[in-house]
Each structure stands twice: as structure tokens, then as C-alpha cells.
C-alpha positions as CSV (number, residue, x, y, z in Angstrom):
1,X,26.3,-8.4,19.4
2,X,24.6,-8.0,16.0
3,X,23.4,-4.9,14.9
4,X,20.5,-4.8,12.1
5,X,19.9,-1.5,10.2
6,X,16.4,-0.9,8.5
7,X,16.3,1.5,6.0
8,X,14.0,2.6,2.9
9,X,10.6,2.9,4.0
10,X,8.4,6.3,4.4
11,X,5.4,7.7,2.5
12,X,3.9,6.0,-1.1
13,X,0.5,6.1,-1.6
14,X,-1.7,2.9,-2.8
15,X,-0.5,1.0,-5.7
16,X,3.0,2.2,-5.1
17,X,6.3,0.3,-4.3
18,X,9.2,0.8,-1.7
19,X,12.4,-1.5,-1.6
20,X,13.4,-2.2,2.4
21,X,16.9,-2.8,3.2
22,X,18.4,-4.6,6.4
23,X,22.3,-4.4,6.7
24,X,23.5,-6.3,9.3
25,X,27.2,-5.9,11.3
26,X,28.2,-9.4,10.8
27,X,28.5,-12.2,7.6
28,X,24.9,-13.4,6.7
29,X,26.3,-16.2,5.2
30,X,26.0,-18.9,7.9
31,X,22.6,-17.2,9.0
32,X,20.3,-19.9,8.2
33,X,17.2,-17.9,8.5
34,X,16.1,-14.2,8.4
35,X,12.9,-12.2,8.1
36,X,10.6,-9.2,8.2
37,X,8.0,-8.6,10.4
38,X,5.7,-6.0,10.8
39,X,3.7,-4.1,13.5
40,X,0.5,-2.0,12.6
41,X,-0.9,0.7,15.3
42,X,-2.5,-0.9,17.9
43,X,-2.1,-4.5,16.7
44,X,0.7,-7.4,17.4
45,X,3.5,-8.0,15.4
46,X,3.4,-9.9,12.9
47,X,5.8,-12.2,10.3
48,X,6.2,-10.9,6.3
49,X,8.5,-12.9,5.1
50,X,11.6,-15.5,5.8
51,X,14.4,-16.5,3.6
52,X,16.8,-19.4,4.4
53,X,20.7,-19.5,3.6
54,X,19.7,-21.6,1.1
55,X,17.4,-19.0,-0.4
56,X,13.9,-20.8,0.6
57,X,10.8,-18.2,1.5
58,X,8.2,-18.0,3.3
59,X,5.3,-15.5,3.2
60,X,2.2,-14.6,4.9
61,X,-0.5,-14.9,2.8
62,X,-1.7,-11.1,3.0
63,X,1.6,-10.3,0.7
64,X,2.0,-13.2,-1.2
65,X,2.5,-12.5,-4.8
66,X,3.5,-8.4,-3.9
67,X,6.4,-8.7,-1.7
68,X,9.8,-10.0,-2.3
69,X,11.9,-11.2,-0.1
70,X,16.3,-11.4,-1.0
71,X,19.6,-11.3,0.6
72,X,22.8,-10.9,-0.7
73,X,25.9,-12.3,1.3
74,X,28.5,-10.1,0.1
75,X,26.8,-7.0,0.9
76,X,25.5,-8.9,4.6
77,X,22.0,-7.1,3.9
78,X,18.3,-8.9,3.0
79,X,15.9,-6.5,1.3
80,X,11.9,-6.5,1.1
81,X,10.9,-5.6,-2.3
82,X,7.2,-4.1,-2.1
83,X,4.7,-4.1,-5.0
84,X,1.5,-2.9,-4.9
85,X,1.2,-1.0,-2.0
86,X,-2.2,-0.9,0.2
87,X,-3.2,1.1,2.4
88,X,-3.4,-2.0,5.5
89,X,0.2,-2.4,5.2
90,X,1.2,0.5,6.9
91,X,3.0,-0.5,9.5
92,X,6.6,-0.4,11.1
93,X,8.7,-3.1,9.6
94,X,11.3,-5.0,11.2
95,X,14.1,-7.3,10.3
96,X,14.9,-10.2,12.7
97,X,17.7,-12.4,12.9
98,X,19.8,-14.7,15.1
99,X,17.2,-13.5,18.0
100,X,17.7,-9.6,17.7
101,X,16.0,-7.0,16.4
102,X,16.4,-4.0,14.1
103,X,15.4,-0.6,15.0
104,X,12.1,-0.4,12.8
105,X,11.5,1.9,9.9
106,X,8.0,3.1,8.9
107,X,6.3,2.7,6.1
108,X,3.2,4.8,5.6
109,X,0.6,3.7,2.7
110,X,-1.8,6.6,2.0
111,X,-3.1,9.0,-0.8
């Protein structure tokens, strides 16, 4: 069973920037791919960004050029770096790999 941790989002207004973390219980290291997604009141969830063991990414176009997507093996944790905050990506963010979930952790965009 793997367990994936979410931690480092919460209130910034516009412009601002929050780093997300995703631990995970077992080695990333063979994990070929992992992501973010996010869910917004009211609306479906939705895909942020990928990375690949090999370090390829993938983003959706409403963050490209603000977001940042890593992982680092040795610590078995991916983190989405945030720039530029706006106030449409409030939302609850997810990490997602090897078909499970984390837990969520919000991230509020507001003045």
C-alpha cells in the first residue's frame, strides 16, 4: 500500500507563491510517472503537472511558465513550486501516483 502526504498549501493572496510537497512511503525511484492534480469547488479534477523518472514534464497550459514541477529520489517526495499565484487556482491539490491518491491540501488564493 502507498501512502502519499500533501503538505504546504493554505492562504497567499494573488501574486504570491507556495511550495507543495508530496512524501511518499515507498522509493520513487522506479516510479516512472507522478503528478498534481487539482480540484476547484464545484468543478472536476483536473491534471497540473507530471514528471517522469527521467525527469520529463508535463503541464496544463493554465500554469505553464508559474508552476514547477520536481522530485527528488532520496528524500521519496515531488514538490509543486507555485509562482504567481491567482486567484482561479484555488483549489485542493492532489498528488497521484502508481494509481493512489493523497489526502489533498488546500490552497486558498485571495486578498
Amino acid at each position: 500500500q502507498v501512502q502519499l502526504v500533501e503538505s504546504g498549501g493554505g492562504l497567499v493572496q494573488p501574486g504570491g507563491s507556495l511550495r507543495l510537497s508530496c512524501a511518499a512511503s515507498i522509493s520513487i525511484f522506479s516510479i516512472d510517472s507522478m503528478g498534481w492534480y487539482r480540484q476547484a469547488p464545484g468543478k472536476q479534477r483536473e491534471l497540473v503537472a507530471t514528471i517522469t523518472s527521467g525527469g520529463t514534464t508535463n503541464y496544463a497550459d493554465s500554469v505553464k511558465g508559474r508552476f514547477t514541477i520536481s522530485r527528488d529520489n532520496a528524500k521519496n517526495t515531488v514538490y509543486l513550486q507555485m509562482n504567481s499565484l491567482k486567484h482561479e487556482d484555488t483549489a485542493v491539490y492532489y498528488c497521484y501516483a502508481v494509481n493512489h491518491w493523497g489526502q489533498g491540501t488546500q490552497v486558498t488564493v485571495s486578498s
